[in-house]
C-alpha positions as MATLAB code, in Angstrom:
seq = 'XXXXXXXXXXXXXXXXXXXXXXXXXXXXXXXXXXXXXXXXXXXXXXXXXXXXXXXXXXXXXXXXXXXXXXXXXXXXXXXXXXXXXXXXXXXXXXXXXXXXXXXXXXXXXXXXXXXXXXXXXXXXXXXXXXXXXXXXXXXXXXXXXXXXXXXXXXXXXXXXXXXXXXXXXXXXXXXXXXXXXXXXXXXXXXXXXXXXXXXXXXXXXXXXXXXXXXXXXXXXXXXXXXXXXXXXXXXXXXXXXXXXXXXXXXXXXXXXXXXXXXXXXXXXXXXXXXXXXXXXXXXXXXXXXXXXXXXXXXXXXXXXXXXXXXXXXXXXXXXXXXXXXXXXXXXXXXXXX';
ca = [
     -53.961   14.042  154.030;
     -57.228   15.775  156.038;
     -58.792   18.745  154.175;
     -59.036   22.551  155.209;
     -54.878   22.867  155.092;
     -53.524   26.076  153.310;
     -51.831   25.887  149.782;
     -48.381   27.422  148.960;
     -45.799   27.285  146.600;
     -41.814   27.590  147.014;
     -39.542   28.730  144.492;
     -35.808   28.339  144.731;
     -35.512   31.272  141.961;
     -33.777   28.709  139.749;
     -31.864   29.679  136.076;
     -29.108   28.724  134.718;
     -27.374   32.127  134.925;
     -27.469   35.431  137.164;
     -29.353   38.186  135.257;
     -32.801   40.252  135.671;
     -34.891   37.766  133.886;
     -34.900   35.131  137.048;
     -36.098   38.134  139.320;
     -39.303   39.625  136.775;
     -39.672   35.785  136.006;
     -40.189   35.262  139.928;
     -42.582   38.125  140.791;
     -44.888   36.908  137.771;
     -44.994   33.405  139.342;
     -46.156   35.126  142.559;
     -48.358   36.985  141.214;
     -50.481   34.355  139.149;
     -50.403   32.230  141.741;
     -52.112   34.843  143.767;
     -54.644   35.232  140.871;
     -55.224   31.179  141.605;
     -55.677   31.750  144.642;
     -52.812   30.069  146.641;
     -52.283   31.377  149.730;
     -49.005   31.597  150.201;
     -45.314   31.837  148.434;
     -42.231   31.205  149.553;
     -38.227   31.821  148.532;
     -35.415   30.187  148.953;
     -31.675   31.847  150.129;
     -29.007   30.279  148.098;
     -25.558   32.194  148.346;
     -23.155   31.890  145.369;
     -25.686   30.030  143.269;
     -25.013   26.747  145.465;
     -27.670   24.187  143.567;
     -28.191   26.640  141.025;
     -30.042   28.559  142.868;
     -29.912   32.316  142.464;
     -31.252   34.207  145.465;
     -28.782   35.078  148.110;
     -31.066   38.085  149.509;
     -34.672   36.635  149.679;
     -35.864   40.123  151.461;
     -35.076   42.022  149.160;
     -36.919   40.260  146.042;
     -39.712   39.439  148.947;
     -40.216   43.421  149.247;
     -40.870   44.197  145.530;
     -43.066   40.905  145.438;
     -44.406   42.533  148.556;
     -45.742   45.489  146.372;
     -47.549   43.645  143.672;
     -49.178   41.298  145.254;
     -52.086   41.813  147.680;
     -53.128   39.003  149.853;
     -50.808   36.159  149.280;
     -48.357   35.252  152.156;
     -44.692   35.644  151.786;
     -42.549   33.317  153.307;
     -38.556   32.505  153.382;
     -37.935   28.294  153.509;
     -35.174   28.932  154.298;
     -32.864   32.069  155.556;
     -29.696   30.173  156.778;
     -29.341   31.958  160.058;
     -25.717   30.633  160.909;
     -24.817   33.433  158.090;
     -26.806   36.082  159.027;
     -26.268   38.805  161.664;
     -29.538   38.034  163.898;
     -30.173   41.726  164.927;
     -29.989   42.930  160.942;
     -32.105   40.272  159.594;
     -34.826   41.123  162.360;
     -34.879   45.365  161.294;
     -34.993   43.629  157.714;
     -37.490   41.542  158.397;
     -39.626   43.762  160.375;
     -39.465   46.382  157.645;
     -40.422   44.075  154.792;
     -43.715   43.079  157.027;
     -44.521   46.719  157.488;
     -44.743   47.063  153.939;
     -46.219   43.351  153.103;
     -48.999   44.521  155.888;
     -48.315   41.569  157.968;
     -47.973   39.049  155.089;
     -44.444   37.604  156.059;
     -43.584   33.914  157.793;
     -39.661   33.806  158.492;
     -39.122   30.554  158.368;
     -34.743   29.439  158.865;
     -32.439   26.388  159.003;
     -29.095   25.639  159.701;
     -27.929   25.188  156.329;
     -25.636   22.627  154.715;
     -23.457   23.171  152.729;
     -19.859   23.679  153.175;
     -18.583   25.663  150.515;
     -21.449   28.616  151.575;
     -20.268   28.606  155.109;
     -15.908   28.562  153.919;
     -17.034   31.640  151.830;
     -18.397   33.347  155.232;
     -15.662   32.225  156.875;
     -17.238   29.954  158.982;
     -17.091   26.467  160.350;
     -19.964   24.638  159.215;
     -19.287   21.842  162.078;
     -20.138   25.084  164.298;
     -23.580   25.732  162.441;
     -26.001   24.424  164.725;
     -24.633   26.106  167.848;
     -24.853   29.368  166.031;
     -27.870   28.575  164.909;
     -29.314   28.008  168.564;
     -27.828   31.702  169.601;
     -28.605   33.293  166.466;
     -32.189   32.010  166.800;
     -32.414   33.411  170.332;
     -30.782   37.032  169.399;
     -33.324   36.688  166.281;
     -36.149   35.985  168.687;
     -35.571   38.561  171.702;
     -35.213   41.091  169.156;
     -38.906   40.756  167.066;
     -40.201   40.110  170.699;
     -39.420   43.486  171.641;
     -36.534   42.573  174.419;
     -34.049   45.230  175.569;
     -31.421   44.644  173.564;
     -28.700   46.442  175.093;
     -27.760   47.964  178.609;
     -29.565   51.286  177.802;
     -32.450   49.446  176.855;
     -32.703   49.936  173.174;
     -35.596   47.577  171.344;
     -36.232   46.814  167.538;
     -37.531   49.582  165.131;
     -39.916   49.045  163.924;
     -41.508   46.910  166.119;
     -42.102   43.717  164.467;
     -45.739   42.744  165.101;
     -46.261   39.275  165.420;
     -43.430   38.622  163.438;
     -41.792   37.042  166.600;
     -44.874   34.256  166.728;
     -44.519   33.757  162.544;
     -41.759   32.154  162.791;
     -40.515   28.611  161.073;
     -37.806   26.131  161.291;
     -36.653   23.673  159.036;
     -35.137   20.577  161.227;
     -35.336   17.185  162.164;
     -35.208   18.359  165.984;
     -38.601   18.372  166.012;
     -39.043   18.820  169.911;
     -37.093   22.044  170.273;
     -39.109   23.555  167.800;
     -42.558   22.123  169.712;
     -41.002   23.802  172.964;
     -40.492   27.315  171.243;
     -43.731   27.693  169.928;
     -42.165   27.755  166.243;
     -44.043   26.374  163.379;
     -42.112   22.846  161.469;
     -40.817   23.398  157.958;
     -40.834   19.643  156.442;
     -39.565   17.685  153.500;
     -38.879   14.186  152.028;
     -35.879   12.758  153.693;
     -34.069   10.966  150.839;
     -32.543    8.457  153.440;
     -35.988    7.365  155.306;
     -39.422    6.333  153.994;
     -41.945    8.211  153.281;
     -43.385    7.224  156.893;
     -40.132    8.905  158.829;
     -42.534   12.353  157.930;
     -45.466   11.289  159.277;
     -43.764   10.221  162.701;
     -41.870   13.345  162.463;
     -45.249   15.557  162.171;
     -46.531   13.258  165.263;
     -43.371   14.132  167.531;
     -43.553   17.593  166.584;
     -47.336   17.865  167.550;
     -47.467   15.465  170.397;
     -44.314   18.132  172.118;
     -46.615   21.021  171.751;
     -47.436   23.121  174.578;
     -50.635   24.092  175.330;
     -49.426   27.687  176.786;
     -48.358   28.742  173.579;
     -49.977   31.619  172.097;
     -50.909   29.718  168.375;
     -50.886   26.190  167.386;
     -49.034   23.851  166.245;
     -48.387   24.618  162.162;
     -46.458   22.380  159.810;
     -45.259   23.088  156.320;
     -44.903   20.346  154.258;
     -43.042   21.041  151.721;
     -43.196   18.602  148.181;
     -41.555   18.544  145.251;
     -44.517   18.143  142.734;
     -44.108   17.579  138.292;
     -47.324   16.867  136.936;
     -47.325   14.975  133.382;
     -46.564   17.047  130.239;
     -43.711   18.741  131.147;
     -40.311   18.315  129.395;
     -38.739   15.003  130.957;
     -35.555   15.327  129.123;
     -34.780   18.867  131.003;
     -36.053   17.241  134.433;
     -33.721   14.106  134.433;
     -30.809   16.451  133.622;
     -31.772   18.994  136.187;
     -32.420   16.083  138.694;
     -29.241   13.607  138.026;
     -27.190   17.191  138.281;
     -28.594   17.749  141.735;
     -27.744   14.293  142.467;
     -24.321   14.368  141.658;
     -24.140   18.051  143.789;
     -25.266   16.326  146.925;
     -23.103   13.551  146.297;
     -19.864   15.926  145.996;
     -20.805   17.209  149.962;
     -21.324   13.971  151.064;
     -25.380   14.928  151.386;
     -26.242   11.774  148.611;
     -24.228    8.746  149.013;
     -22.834    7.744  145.858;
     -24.799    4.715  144.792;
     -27.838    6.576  144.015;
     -27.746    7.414  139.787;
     -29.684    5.413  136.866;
     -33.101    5.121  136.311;
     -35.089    8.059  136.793;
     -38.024    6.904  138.356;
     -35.871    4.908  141.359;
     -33.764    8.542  141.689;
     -37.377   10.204  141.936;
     -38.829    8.104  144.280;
     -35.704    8.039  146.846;
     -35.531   12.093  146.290;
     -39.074   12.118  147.566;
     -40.450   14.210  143.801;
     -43.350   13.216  142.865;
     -44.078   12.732  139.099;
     -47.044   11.769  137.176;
     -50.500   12.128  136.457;
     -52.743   14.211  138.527;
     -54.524   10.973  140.215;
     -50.650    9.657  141.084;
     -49.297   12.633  142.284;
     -52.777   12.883  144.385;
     -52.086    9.133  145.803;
     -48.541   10.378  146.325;
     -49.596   13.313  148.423;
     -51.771   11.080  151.069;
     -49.166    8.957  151.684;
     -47.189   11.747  153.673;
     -48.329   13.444  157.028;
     -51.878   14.528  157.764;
     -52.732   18.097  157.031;
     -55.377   20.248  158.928;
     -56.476   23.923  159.278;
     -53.201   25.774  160.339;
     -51.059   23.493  158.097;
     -49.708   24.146  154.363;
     -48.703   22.406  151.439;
     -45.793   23.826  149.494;
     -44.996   22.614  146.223;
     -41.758   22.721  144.813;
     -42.755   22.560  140.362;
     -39.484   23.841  139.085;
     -35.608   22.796  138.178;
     -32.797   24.676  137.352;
     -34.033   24.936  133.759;
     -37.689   25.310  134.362;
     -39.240   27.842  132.160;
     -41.834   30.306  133.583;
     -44.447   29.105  131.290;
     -43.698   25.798  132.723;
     -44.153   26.495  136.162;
     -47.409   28.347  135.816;
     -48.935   25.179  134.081;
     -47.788   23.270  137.463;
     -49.512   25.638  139.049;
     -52.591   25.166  136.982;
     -52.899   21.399  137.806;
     -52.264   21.815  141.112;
     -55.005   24.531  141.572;
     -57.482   22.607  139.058;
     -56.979   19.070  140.064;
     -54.817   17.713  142.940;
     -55.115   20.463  145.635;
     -59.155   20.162  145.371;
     -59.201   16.491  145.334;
     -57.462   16.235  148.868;
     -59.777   18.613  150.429;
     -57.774   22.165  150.050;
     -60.439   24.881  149.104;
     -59.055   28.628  148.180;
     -59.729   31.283  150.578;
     -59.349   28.932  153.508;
     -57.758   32.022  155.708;
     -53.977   30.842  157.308;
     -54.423   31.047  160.833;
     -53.086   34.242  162.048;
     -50.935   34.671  165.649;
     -52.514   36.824  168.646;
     -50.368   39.929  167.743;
     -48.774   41.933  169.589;
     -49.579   45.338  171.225;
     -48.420   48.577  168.437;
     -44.894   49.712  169.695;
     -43.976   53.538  169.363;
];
């Protein structure tokens, strides 16, 4: 991993029930990490607390973070666009960037899992063709495209929204030829190298005409030393058994924690292994980010802040990351009335 990349953190707004506490709990983490000096934070949607995860509207919590936080970026990995209506979540999205002053990267995926997609009454064997024209409704509108017969165009204008935009898939190419920036993570069924070539097929199908450049999120599940082990095999070997119910895990994967770790793609360890862990993925440079993922479903707050800590203190310096390395910012686009 190359120095000079941007640091972030993602938070799937894990607890073991629905109640207030997981929202407060979640604006605190952003808000020390800002004090740390990461530069950016990003949500997860989860509807109907699939994998225990208990954000269905990441806007909404993203708009009151939005208000107590200053300079730290605020970014969604993922929306599941299948289940949105394109033209809504653009007038959302444009209105939370208003107020974050320009802070927001939209980043969106497909999505996975079946129950989710019943509940919407959808076909989730349909979810990547309605992801394609969702993406495109999604796109014309923050560009500022007549919408409509008459002419009608987004309001507010979304300014430079439309070129902060992120996708989470292995079709690496179509997000190259859109100008879109790559949202990636450990494949549990390839080697740690599948990333790396991924990152090089992404790059090498970038076109020079766009207006930014290419921009990867790499996103890593990170549990430095110290933290409770018995709550993170439970949390884990749950998960496991989750993916294996919709078919995501195949069912031989279970036992020893470490094995179930390393096939998962988490790293967990000292700060020297977790830093040898780190350079052993896809090379990071100036308009790139590392995300790390430092929390399970039963992750306390406290918890997560000390992951934060390390990661600040002693890994993120030691591969080159320095805080107040600016994330490169789009050409934006012209102030609509």
């Amino acid at each position: 991993m190359s120095g000079g990349f941007s640091l972030g953190f993602l938070t799937r707004v894990y607890q073991p029930r629905f109640d207030a506490k997981v929202y407060r709990d979640t604006l605190e983490l952003f808000r020390v990490a800002e004090e740390l000096g990461f530069d950016s934070g990003w949500v997860a949607q989860h509807h109907f607390a699939s994998e225990q995860g208990r954000l269905p509207s990441p806007l909404v919590l993203l708009s009151a973070i939005a208000q107590r936080t200053r300079r730290i970026r605020l970014g969604t990995a993922i929306i599941v666009l299948p289940q949105e209506p394109p033209l809504r979540l653009a007038e959302d999205a444009a209105v939370l960037d208003l107020l974050a002053d320009g802070r927001v990267e939209l980043g969106l995926g497909a999505g996975f899992d079946p129950d989710t997609f019943s509940a919407f009454e959808l076909n989730p064997e349909q979810r990547h063709g309605r992801y394609e024209d969702h993406l495109q409704r999604l796109h014309d509108a923050l560009g500022n495209a007549a919408l409509n017969d008459q002419g009608l165009q987004l309001r507010p204008a979304a300014r430079g929204l439309g070129q902060r935009l992120w996708e989470a898939t292995s079709r690496v190419e179509q997000v190259a030829a859109r100008g879109n920036g790559l949202i990636m993570a450990p494949n549990p069924h390839l080697p740690v190298e599948a990333g790396v070539e991924l990152v090089q097929r992404y790059r090498q199908g970038w076109r020079s005409d766009h207006l930014t450049a290419p921009r990867v999120v790499r996103v890593q599940a990170v549990f430095p030393e110290g933290g409770d082990d018995t709550a993170l095999r439970q949390d884990i070997q749950a998960y496991v058994r989750r993916q294996q119910t919709i078919g995501v895990l195949d069912a031989s994967l279970g036992g020893d924690l470490g094995a179930v770790l390393e096939r998962l793609g988490v790293l967990h360890g000292s700060s020297t292994q977790i830093v040898e862990g780190l350079r052993r993925g896809p090379q990071l440079g100036v308009h790139d980010q590392l995300v790390v993922q430092v929390q399970t479903t039963s992750t306390p707050l406290r918890e997560a802040i000390r992951a934060l800590e390390i990661l600040r203190q002693h890994i993120a310096p030691a591969l080159g990351w320095r805080p107040g390395v600016a994330i490169n910012r789009p050409l934006e686009e012209p102030v609509q009335a």
